[in-house]
Each structure stands twice: as C-alpha cells, then as structure tokens.
C-alpha positions as CSV (number, residue, x, y, z in Angstrom):
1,X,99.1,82.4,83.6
2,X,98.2,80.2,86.5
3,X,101.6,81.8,88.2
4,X,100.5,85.5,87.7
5,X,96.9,84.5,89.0
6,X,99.1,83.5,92.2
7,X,101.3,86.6,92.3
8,X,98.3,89.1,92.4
9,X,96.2,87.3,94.8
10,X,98.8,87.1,97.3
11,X,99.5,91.4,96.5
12,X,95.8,91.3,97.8
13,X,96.6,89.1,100.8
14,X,99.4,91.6,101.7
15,X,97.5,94.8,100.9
16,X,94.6,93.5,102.9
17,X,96.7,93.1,105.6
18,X,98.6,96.4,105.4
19,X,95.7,98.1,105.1
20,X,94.2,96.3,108.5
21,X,97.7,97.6,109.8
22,X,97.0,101.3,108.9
23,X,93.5,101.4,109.9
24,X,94.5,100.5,113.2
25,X,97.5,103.1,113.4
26,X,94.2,105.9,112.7
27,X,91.9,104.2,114.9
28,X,94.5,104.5,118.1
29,X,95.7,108.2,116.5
30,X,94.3,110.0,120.0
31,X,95.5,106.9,122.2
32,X,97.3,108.2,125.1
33,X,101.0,106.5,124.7
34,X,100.0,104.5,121.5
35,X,102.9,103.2,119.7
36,X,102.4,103.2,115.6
37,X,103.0,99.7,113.2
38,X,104.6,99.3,110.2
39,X,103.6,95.9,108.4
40,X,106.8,94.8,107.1
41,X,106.3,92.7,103.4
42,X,108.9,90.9,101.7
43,X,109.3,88.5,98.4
44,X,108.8,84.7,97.6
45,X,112.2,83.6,96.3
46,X,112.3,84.3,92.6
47,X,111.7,81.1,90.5
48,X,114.3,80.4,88.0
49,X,112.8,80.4,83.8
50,X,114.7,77.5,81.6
51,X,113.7,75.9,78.9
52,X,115.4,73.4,76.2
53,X,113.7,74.4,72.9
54,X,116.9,75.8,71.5
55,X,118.6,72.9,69.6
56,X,122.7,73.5,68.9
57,X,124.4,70.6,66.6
58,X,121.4,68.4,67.2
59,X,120.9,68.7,70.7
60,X,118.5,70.4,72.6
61,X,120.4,73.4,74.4
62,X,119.4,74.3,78.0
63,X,118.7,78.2,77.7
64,X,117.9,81.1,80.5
65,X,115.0,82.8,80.4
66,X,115.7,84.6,83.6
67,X,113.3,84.9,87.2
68,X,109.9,84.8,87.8
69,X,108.8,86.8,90.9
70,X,106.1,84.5,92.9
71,X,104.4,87.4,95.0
72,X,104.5,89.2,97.9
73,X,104.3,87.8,101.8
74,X,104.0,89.3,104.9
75,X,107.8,89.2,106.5
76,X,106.6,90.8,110.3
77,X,105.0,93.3,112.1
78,X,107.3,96.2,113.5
79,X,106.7,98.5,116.1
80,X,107.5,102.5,116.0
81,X,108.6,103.4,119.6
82,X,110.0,106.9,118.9
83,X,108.6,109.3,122.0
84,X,105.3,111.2,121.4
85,X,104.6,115.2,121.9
86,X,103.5,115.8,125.5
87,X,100.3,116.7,126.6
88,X,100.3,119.2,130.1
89,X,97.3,117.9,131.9
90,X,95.4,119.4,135.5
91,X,95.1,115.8,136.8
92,X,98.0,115.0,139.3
93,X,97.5,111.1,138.1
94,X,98.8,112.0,134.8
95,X,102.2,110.8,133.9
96,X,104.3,110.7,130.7
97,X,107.8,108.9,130.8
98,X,110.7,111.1,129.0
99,X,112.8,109.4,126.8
100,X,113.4,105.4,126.7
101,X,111.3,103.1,129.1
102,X,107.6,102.2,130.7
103,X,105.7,102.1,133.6
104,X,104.7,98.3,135.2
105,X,101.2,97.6,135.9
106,X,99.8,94.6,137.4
107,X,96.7,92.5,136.0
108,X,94.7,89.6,138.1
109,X,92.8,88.4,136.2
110,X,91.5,86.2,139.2
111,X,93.5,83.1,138.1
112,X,96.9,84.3,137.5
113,X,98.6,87.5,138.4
114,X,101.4,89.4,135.6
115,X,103.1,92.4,134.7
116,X,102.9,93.9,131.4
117,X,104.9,97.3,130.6
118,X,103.0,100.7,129.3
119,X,103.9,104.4,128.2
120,X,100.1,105.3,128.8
121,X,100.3,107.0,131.8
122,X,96.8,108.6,132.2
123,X,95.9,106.7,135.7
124,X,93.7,107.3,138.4
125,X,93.0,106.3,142.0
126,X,90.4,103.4,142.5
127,X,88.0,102.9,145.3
128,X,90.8,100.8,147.3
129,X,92.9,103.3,147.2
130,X,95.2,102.1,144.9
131,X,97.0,103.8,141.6
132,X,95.3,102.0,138.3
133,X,94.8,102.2,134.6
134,X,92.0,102.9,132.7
135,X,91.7,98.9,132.7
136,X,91.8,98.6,136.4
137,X,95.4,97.6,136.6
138,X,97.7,98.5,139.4
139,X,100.6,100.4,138.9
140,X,103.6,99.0,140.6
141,X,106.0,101.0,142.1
142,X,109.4,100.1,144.9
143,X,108.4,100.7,148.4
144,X,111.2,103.0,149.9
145,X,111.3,101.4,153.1
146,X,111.3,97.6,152.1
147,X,112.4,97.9,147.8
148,X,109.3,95.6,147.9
149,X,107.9,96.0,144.0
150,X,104.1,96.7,144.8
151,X,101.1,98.2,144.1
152,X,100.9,102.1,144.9
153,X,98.6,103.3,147.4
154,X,97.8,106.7,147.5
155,X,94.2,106.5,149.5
156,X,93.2,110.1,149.6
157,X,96.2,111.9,150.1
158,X,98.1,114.2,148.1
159,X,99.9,113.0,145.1
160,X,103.5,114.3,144.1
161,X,106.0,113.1,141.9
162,X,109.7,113.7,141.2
163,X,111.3,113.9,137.9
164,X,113.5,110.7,139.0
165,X,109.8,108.7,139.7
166,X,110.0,109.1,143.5
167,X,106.5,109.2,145.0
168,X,105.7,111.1,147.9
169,X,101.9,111.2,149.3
170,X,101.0,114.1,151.6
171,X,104.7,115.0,151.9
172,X,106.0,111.5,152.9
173,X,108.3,110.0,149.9
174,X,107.0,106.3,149.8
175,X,107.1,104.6,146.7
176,X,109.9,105.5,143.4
177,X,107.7,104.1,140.0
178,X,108.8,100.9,138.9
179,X,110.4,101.9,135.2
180,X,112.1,99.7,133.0
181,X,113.7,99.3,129.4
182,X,114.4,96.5,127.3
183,X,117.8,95.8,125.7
184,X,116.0,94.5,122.5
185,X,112.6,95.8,121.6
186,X,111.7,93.3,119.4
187,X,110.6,91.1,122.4
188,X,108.0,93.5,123.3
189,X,104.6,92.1,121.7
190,X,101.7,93.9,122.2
191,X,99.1,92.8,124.1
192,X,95.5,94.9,124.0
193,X,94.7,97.7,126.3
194,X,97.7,100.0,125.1
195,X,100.2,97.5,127.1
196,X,103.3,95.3,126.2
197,X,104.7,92.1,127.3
198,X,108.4,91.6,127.0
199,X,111.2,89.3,128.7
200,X,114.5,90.4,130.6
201,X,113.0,94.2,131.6
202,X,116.1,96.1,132.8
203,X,115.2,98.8,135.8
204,X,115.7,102.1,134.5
205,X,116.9,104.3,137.0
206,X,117.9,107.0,134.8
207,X,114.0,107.6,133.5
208,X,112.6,111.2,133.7
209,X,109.1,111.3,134.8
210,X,107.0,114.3,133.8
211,X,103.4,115.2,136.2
212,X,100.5,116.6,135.3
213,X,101.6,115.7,131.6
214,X,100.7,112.9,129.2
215,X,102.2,111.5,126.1
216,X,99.8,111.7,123.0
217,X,99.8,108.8,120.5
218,X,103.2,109.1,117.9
219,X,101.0,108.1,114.6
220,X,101.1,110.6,112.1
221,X,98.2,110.7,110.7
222,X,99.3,112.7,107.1
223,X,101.7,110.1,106.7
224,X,99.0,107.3,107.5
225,X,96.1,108.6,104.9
226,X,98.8,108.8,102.3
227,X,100.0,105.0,102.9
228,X,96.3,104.0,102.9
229,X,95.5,105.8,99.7
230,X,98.6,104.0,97.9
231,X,97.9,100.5,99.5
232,X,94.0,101.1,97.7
233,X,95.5,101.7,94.4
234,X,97.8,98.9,94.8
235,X,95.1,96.5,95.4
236,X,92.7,97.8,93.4
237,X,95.8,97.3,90.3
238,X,95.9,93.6,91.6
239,X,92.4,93.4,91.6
240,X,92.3,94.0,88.1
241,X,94.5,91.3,86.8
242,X,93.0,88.5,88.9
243,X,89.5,90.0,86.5
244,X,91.9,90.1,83.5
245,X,93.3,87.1,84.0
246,X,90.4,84.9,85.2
247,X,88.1,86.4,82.0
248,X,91.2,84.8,79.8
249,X,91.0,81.3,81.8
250,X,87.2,81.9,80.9
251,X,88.1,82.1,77.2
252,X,90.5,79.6,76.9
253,X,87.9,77.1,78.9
254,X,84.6,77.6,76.9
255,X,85.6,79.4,74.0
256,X,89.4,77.6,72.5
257,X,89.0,74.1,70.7
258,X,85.3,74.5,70.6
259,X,83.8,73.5,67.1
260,X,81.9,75.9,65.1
C-alpha cells in the first residue's frame, strides 16, 4: 500500500511539472521566435514480486509474482525547433531567419561580456546607434572590410538586407549577420529573454535572411489545451488514490485491532 502511495505521488510530481511545461508553451504562444517544450517522463525500473509461501516436498518454493511499477520521473526537457509561419512586418529592423540557424547577440552585463544565439529577430536601433534586441543586446554581425565579428551600427541611415545576411546602410554593404547552427541541438539550453546558449556554433553561410518579416512563435496552441486538459485528468486520477489510499492507512491505524 505504502508502494502505490509512492507511485501516485510521484504521477503528481510529474504532472505538476508537465503542466508548468505547457503553461509556459501558452504563455510564450505570441513570442516572436519562441521555440515550444515537450517535458519528456520516463519510468522507475520495475521492482521484481517473489515470495516463498508456496511449499513443494517440504520446502518453501521461491515463486514469481511478476513487476511492480514504482512511478513516474521526469527523464528531460526537449526542445521543438521546427521553423515558425512568417510574419511580413513594415519595420526594416525586422528579421526572420529561413530554415536551420540563429542570429548572435551580445550581452554586458557590466562584468562579463557573452554571446547567446536567437531566432527572435524583432530588433531595433538604440540611441548609440547600434542594432539591439528588445533586451538591449547587440546584434553581432562580420565587418566586410576587417571579418571583425562586431556589433552593427546603423546610426541613422538606411537599413537593407540581402537574402544571404549582407548588410548594407545607405547603400554601402558593411556588415553580413553573424548566423550560426549547431551540429547537435541538444547543447542549446535556454537562457530567458527568448535566447540560447550552446557550445561549438558552426557559421552558417548558407542561411536565408527574410526583411521586413518576423517568425511568430511555433506552439500550437490546439495541441497545447488538449495536453493540459489530459495532464488535469491524470492528476486529478492520482489525486484520488493518494485520498483513497491515505483514508485506508486511516482505517487500518485507528480503527484495526481496536477493542470494542
């Protein structure tokens, strides 16, 4: 009894944490370039049932009962890159990456100075002049004269960009966006603010860049309300035992062996 009592609490463990999973995955459904989660649950190994109550010419006889499943655990957290439906925009600052890869940004956080990776591509221009996220960090780009990776500076000119990620401002082609891939996406971890942090980045040279075009959030959110409705029934079902079950351990303490 004790067992079960283990097996549905950690069901509620796991659903709990599926359903912080899903919530999420609706929260982030109109993030520009949000990538979706799937919480990935797996098994305890099974526990094996014996007992020696059968007795065979005198002996006690070892006999199988079979396995005892002892719950549920969270295994790990997977990522859904697949590419979102595009968004045409009037804002020359918009930018959506087609097919595999992400744009560099830079963060300073006054201490140290990184790069994390992103397919949010709805920046702006800051008062310095320079190409930013919605965070304030700097997307990094190659200078064509020097290959020097960089922040972009627009200042106030014009804005243009080429399907291949070259950058021209006011005419002049000056910087080619800094895309990259990643040979195994399972080192990508997410980081807040819609951005990524992964080892080994491989330049991708072959990215299409789209303009005045963004790339709108790949949750679906049928498919999400219908995962959240089953993960409620599950742990509401597992809910109910631990009651069942904890009334019986209520019986069997106050209520067995008592004289009347």
């Amino acid at each position: 009894m004790i067992r079960g009592l283990y097996t549905a609490v950690t069901g509620l463990i796991t659903g709990e944490a599926k359903q912080s999973t899903v919530t999420n995955n609706i929260a982030n459904a109109n993030t520009i370039g949000f990538k979706s989660d799937d919480l990935a649950i797996k098994k305890f190994d099974d526990v094996l049932i014996q007992n020696f109550d059968k007795i065979v010419n005198g002996q006690n006889t070892k006999t199988t009962i079979g396995s005892l499943s002892m719950g549920s655990k969270i295994d790990e957290l997977n990522t859904n890159f697949a590419q979102g439906v595009f968004q045409v925009t009037d804002k020359p600052t918009d930018f959506a990456i087609e097919g595999s890869g992400f744009f560099t940004v830079q963060r300073d956080d006054g201490i140290t100075t990184k790069n994390y990776y992103t397919r949010s591509g709805d920046f702006h221009v800051d008062g310095s002049g320079y190409l930013v996220t919605d965070n304030g960090d700097k997307v990094l780009g190659n200078n064509k004269d020097t290959n020097a990776l960089e922040p972009i500076l627009v200042g106030d000119g014009k804005l243009q960009v080429a399907s291949d990620g070259n950058i021209s401002i006011n005419g002049e082609n000056l910087y080619k966006f800094n895309t990259v891939d990643f040979a195994d996406y399972n080192t990508l971890q997410k980081v807040g603010d819609n951005l990524f942090q992964g080892t080994n980045p491989i330049q991708n040279t072959n990215v299409t860049v789209k303009q005045n075009t963004l790339e709108k959030s790949n949750v679906n959110v049928t498919s999400e309300m219908v995962n959240m409705m089953s993960i409620m029934r599950n742990f509401e079902s597992n809910q109910k035992i631990v009651q069942s079950i904890d009334e019986t351990l209520g019986k069997a303490v106050n209520e067995v062996g008592t004289v009347r």
